[in-house]
N, C-alpha and C positions, 0 to 999 in steps of 0.2 A: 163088223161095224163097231163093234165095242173098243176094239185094239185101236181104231182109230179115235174115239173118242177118248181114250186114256193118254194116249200121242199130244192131244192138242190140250188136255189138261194140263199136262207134265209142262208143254212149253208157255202157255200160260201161266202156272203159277212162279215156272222160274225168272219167264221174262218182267210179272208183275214184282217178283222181291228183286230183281236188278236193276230194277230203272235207274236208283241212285248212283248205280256202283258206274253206269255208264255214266252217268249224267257227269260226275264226275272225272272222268277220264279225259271227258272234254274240254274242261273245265282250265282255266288257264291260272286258279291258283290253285287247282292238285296235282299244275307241271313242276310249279317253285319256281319258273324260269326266269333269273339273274340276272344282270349284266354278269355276275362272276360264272355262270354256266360254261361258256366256251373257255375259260379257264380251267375249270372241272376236268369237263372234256379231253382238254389237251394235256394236262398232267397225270392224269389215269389211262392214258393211250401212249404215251411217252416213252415209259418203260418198253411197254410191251413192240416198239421200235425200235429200240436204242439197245436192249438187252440181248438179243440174235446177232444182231452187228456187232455187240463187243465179244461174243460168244466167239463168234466167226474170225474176229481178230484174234483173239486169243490162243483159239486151236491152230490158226496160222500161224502164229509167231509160236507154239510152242512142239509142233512137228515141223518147223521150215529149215533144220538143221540136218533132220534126219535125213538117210538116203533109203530109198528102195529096193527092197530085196528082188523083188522080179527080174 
């Protein structure tokens, strides 16, 4: 019975110091959400599309002369 009691302490006092930390999460100015966000967005996800693909051209163009030894 104890173990239990120590259980519902523990999540009581953590839930009592986080109320904030949620409260804010919700919170729609600790998103900072922009008109410039989808801009954000789209210039930090850019690379990581565009950089495979020129990777992939590159290793194309620079083994597409070679021939196979098999």
């Amino acid at each position: 019975m104890s173990n239990l009691v120590v259980k519902l302490f523990t999540v009581f006092i953590f839930m009592s110091l986080s109320g904030n930390a949620f409260a804010a999460t919700d919170s729609y100015r600790w998103l900072h959400v922009t008109i410039e966000t989808p801009w954000a967005i789209f210039i930090f996800l850019l690379p990581m599309v565009l950089l495979p693909a020129i990777l992939m051209a590159f290793l194309y163009w620079k083994y597409s002369g070679k021939k196979k030894t098999s």
